[in-house]
Each structure stands twice: as C-alpha cells, then as structure tokens.
C-alpha positions, 0 to 999 in steps of 0.5 A: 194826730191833729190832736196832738195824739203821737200814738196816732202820728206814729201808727201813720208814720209806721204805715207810710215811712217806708214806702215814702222812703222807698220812692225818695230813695230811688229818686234822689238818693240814700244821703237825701232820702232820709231829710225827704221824709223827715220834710214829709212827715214834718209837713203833716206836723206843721198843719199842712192840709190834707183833704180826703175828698181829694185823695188819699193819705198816701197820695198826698204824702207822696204828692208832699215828697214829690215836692221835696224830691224836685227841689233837690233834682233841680239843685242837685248837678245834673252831670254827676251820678246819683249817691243810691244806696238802696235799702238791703232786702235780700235774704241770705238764700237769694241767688246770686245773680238775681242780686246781681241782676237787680244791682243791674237795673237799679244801677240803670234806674239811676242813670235815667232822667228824672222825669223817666225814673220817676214813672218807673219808680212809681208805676213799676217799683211802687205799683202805682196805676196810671191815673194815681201817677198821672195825678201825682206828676201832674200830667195827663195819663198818656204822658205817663205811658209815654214815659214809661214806654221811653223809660223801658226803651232806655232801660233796655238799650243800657241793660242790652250789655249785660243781658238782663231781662227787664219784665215789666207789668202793664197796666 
C-alpha cells in the first residue's frame, strides 16, 4: 500500500472499514461516521506511521479514529442528543421485539457519557479485551472495568422502564 498499490489499499479498506465504521457510529454518530473513516483511512494515505511492534493494524486504525471521534465529542454540544442512525442488519425473519429490544439499548447507549459509551462499544459491541482497550484509551485496565461496571449500572437504571434485559460478556 505505501507503494502506491490501490489493490493493496482496498483489500485494507475492505478489512477494517466496517468495523472502523461501526466504532465511529456508535460514538458520535451516523452524519460523522462517514468523515471519521475517510480521516482514518486517509491518515494511513498520508503517511502516517504505523508500527507492528507496536500493535496491530486494527489497533492503530482504531487508535486513529479514536482520535478523530474526541475531537468531535469535544466540539459537538454536549446538552443535545446524538444523531445515531445505526447501520440496518436485520433480516426480514428477525423477531420483533428483539429489533425492538435492541432499538431499546442502542437508544440508551446513545445517552451515555462518552467515556462510558466508549468502553461499551469497544469491549462489548466490538468484543475487544481489556488490555487492547486499556491501551486504546489510554488508561490503565482497571478504569476500564470501572467504566464498563458504571456503564452497565447506568444502562441498567435507563432500561429498568422498559424491562429489557442487558447480558453482557465478562472478560
């Protein structure tokens, strides 16, 4: 790809756009998620430095979008309510109100404080360890637990009304 290979650019893109895109979503929403990845991948484009000994290439492109994401939390108006329009992946044989269940806690995703939502999003929504997300945010593995313990608490209290159950993976 440093190259100049676009073959090799887009088999990376393809690899990592969706999940880059995904993360970006979910953190600051549907209108910015698109320039979030465009300002990731166009980093790499750029010249920007990766190292393997330092991670991985995911890694990095996150570390790259998370970058871009706190730029525009900090700009963004805190008071208003995220834009999230997240990607459809439902079938038309999905139950009802298992859409409706998940609308439930995307909705209450939405409404958490960044610091929150973004520990959620990256250990529970994308799976991601503590170390890697620890390393990620820049903070030590037990503020991560703290803010996943917070976050579920939190998510807890705002889907009590509506009876859905949140399970989570620990890990």
């Amino acid at each position: 790809m440093r190259r100049g290979d676009e073959a090799a650019f887009d088999q990376l893109y393809a690899a990592h756009h969706p999940a880059i895109y995904r993360y970006a979503v979910r953190m600051c929403g549907a209108a910015a998620a698109d320039d979030v990845v465009q300002e990731t991948f166009s980093a790499l484009l750029q010249g920007a430095r990766y190292d393997p000994a330092r991670g991985t290439l995911a890694a990095y492109l996150f570390g790259v979008a998370r970058h871009h994401i706190l730029k525009r939390i900090a700009i963004a108006d805190q008071e208003s309510p995220l834009d999230v329009d997240p990607p459809d992946d439902t079938t038309p044989f999905d139950d009802v109100s298992r859409g409706q269940t998940v609308d439930s806690v995307r909705a209450a995703i939405d409404t958490l404080p960044p610091v929150y939502r973004e520990a959620i999003v990256l250990c529970e929504l994308h799976e991601m360890d503590y170390a890697a997300a620890a390393a990620l945010m820049q903070v030590p593995i037990g503020t991560v637990r703290s803010r996943l313990h917070r976050a579920k608490a939190l998510l807890c209290a705002r889907l009590a009304p509506t009876r859905v159950q949140v399970k989570v993976r620990h890990g």
